[in-house]
TORKOL-4160 file (C-alpha; in steps of 0.2 Angstrom, whole numbers, padded with zeros to 4 digits, m for minus):
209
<pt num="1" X="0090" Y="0015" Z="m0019"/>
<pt num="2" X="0077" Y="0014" Z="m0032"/>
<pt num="3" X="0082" Y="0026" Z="m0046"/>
<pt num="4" X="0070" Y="0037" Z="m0054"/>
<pt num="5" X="0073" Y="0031" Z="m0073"/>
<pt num="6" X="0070" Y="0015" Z="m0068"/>
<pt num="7" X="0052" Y="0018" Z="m0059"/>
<pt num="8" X="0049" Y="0026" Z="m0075"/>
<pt num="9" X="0057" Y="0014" Z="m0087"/>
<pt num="10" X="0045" Y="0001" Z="m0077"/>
<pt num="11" X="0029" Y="0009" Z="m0078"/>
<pt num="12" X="0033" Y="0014" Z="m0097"/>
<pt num="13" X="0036" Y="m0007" Z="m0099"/>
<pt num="14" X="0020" Y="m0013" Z="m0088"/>
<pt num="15" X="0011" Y="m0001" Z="m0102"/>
<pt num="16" X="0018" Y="m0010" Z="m0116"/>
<pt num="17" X="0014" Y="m0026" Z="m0107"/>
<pt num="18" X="m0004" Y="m0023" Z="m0109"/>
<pt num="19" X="m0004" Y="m0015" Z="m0125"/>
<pt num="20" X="m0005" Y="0000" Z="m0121"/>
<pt num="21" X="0003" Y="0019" Z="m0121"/>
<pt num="22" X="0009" Y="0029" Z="m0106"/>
<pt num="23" X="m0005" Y="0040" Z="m0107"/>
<pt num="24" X="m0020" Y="0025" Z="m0111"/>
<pt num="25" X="m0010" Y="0017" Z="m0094"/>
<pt num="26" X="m0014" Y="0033" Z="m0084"/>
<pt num="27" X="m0032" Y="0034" Z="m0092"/>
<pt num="28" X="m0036" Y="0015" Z="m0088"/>
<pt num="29" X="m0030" Y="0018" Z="m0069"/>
<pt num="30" X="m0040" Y="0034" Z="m0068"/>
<pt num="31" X="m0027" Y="0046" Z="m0067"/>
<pt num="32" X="m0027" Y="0062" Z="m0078"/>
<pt num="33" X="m0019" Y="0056" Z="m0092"/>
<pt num="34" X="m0003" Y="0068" Z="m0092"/>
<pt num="35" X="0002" Y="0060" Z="m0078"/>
<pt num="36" X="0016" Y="0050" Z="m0085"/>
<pt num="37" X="0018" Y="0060" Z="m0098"/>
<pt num="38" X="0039" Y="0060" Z="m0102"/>
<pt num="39" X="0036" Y="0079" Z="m0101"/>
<pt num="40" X="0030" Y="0076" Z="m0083"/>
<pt num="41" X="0043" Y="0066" Z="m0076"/>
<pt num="42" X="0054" Y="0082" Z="m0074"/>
<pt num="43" X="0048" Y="0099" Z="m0063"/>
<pt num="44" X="0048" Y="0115" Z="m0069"/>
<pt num="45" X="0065" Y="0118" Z="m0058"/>
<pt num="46" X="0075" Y="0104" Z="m0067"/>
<pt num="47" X="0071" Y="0092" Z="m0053"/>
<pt num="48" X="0068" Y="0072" Z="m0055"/>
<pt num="49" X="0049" Y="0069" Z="m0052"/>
<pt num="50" X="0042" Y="0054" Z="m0044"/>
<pt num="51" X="0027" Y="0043" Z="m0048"/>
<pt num="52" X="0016" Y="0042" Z="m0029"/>
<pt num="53" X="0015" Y="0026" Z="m0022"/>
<pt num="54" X="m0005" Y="0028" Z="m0025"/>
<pt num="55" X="m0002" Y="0030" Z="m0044"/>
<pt num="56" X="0006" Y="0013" Z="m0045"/>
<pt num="57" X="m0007" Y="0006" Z="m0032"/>
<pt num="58" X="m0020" Y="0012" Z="m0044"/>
<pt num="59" X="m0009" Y="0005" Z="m0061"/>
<pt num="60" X="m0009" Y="m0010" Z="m0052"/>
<pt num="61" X="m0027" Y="m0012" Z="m0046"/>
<pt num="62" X="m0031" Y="m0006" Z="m0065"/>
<pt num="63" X="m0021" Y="m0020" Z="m0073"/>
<pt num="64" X="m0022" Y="m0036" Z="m0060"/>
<pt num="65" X="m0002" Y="m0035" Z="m0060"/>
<pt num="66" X="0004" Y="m0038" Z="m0044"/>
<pt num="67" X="0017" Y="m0027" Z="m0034"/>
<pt num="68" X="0029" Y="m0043" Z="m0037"/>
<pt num="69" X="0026" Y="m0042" Z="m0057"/>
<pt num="70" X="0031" Y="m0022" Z="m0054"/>
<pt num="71" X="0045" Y="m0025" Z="m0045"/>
<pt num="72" X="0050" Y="m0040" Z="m0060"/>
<pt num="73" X="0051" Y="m0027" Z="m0071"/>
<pt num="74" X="0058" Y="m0015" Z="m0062"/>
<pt num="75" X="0074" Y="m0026" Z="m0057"/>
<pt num="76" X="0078" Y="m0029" Z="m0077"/>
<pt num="77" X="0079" Y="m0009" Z="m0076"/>
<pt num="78" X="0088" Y="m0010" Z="m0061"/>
<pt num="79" X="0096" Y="m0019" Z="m0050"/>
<pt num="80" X="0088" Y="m0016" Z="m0035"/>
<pt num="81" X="0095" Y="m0019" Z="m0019"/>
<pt num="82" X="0083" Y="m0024" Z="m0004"/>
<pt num="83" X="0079" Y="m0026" Z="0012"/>
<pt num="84" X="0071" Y="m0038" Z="0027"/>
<pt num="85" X="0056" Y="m0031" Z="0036"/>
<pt num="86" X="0044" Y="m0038" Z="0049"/>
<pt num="87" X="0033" Y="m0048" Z="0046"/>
<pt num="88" X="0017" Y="m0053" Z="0057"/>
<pt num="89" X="0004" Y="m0065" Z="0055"/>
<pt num="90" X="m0014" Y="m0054" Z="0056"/>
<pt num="91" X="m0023" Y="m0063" Z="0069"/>
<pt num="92" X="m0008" Y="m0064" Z="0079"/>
<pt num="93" X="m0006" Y="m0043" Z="0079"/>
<pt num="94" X="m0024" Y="m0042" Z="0087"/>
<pt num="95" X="m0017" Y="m0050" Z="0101"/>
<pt num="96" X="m0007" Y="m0034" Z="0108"/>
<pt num="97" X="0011" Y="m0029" Z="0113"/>
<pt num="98" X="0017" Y="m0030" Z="0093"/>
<pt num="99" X="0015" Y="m0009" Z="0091"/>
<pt num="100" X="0019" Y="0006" Z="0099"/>
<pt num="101" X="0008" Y="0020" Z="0101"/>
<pt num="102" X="0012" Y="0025" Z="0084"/>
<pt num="103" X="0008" Y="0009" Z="0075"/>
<pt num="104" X="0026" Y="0003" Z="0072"/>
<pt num="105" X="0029" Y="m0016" Z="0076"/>
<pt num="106" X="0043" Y="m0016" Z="0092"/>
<pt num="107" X="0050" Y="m0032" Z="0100"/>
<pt num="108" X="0061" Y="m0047" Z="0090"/>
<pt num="109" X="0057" Y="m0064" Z="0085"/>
<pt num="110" X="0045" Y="m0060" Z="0071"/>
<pt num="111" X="0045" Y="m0067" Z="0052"/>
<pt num="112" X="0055" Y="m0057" Z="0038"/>
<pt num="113" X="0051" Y="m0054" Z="0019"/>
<pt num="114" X="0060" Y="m0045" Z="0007"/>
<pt num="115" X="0055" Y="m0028" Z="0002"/>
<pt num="116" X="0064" Y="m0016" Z="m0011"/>
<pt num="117" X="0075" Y="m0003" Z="m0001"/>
<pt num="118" X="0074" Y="0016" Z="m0001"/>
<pt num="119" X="0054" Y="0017" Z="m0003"/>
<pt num="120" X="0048" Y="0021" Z="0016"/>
<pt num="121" X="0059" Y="0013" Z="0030"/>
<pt num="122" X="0045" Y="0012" Z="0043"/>
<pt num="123" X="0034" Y="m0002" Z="0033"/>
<pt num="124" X="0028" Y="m0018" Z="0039"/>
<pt num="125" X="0020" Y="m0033" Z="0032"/>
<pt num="126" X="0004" Y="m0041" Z="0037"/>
<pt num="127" X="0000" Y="m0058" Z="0033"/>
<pt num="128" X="m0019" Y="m0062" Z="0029"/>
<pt num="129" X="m0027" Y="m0075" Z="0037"/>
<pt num="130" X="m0047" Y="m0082" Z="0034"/>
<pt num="131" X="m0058" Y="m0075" Z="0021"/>
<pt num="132" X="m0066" Y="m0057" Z="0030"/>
<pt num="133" X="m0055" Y="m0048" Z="0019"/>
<pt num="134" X="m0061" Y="m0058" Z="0003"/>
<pt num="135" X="m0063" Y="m0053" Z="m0011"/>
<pt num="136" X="m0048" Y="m0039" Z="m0010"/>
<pt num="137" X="m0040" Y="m0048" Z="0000"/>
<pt num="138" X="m0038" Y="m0070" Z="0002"/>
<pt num="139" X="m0030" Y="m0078" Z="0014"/>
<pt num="140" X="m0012" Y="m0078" Z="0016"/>
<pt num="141" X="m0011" Y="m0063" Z="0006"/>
<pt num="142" X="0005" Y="m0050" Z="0011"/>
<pt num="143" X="m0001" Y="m0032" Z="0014"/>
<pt num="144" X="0013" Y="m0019" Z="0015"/>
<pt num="145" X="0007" Y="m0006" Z="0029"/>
<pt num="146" X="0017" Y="0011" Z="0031"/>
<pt num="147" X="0013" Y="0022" Z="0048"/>
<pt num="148" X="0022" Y="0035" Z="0041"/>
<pt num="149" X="0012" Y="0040" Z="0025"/>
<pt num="150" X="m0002" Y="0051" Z="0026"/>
<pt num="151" X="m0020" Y="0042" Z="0026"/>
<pt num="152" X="m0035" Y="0052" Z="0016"/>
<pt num="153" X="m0053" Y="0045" Z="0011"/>
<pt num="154" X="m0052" Y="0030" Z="m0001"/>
<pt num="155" X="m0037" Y="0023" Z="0008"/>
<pt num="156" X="m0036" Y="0008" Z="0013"/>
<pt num="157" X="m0029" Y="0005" Z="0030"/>
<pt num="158" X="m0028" Y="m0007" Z="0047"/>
<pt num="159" X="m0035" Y="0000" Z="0060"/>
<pt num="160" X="m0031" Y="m0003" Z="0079"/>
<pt num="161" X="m0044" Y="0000" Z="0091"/>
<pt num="162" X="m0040" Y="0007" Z="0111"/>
<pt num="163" X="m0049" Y="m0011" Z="0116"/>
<pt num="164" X="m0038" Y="m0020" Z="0106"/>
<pt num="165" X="m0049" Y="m0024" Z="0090"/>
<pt num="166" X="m0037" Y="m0026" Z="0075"/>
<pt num="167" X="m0046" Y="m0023" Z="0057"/>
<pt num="168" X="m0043" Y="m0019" Z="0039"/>
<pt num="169" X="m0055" Y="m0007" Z="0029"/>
<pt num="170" X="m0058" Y="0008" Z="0018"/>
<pt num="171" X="m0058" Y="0024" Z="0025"/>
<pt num="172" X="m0073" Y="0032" Z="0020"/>
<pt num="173" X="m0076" Y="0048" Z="0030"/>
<pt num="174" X="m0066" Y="0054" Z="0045"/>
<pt num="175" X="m0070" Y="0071" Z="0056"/>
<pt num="176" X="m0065" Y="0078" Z="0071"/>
<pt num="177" X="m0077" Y="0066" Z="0081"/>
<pt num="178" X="m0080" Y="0051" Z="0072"/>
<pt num="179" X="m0070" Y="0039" Z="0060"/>
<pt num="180" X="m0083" Y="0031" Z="0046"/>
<pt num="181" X="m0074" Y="0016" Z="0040"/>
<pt num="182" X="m0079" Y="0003" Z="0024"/>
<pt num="183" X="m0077" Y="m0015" Z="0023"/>
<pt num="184" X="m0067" Y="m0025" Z="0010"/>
<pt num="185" X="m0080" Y="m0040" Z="0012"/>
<pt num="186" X="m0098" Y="m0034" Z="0007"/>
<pt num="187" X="m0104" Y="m0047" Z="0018"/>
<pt num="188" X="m0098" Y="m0039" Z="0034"/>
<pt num="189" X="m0104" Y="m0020" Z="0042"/>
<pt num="190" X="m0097" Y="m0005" Z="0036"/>
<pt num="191" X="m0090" Y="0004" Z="0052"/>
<pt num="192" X="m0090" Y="0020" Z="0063"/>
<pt num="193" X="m0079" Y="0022" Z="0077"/>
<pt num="194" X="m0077" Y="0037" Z="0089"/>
<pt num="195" X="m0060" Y="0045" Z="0087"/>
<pt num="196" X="m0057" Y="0042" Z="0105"/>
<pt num="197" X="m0057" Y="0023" Z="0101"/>
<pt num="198" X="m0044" Y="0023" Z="0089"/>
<pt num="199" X="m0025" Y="0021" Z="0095"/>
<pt num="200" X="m0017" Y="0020" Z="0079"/>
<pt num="201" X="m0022" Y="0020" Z="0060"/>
<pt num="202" X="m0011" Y="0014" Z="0045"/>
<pt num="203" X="m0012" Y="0016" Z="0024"/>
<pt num="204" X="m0010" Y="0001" Z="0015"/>
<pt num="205" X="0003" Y="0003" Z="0002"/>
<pt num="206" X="0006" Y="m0014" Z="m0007"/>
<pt num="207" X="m0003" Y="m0029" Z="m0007"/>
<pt num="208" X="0006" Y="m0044" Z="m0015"/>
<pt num="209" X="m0007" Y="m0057" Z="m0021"/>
């Protein structure tokens, strides 16, 4: 399992990596910056507290480090034990019969990659093929996708379509009828999908680049 002084100790070592303080890290990421604060990484109550899985998406973005140049530092911490998960090509999950109703891959046979253990154990990965995706995205890019987390506006996340369509966009707006969704490649339409014609709909955790 990953432990919590060593999230910690990694983002305080990513700070120093780019010259700057805990605080100047949060700031640069656009997170209040308390956030990781050493007074913050405790509760109230005594408890450990955790740094989300957006704040370090957001450090990330912020920086150009790369979940791999995290999870670096984060091994001389700690030695982190891992695991394989799936693994599937992206044009080869529009095809159908790789997820369930819930968007978790089913079936054996697919591609494995290593990811760190004890951070969501439904996640998958996606490899990026062609240039749609560009400039967030290039092709053969690994995407982490998690069913499991919860999906809000400004996310990032694949989307799969009752007719089978397979795509990768920002959520923009979502309502009780419609879903508006933004796309990573300027040169392609934005998007807005009854929510009838949605089967599924995933955040995008990780990207490693």
């Amino acid at each position: 399992m990953l432990s919590h002084e060593s999230i910690w100790n990694a983002i305080d070592a990513l700070a120093s990596r780019y010259g700057l303080s805990a605080s100047g890290l949060a700031r640069k990421a656009g997170l209040d910056p308390t956030a990781f604060n050493r007074s913050k990484r405790i509760g109230a109550d005594g408890r450990p507290r955790w740094p989300s899985t957006e704040s370090i998406a957001k450090v990330l973005d912020a920086t150009g480090a790369t979940i791999d140049d995290f999870l670096s530092v984060v091994r001389q911490q700690e030695q982190v034990p891992h695991r394989t998960i799936p693994l599937i090509g992206f044009a080869q999950a529009g095809r159908g019969g790789f997820f369930d109703d819930g968007g978790f891959p089913v079936g054996t046979g697919w591609d494995e990659v290593s990811f760190p253990d004890g951070i969501d154990e439904k996640v998958y990965a996606l490899e990026i093929s062609g240039d749609s995706m560009m400039p967030l995205y290039r092709d053969g890019d690994i995407i982490i996708v998690s069913p499991t987390s919860s999906v809000r506006r400004g996310d990032r996340v694949v989307v799969k379509t009752t007719d089978g369509e397979f795509m990768a966009k920002e959520l923009k707006r979502r309502t009780a009828r419609t879903v508006e969704l933004r796309s990573l490649n300027p040169e392609h339409e934005d998007r807005i999908l009854p929510v009838s014609d949605i089967a599924w709909m995933a955040r995008i955790i990780w990207a490693s680049q």
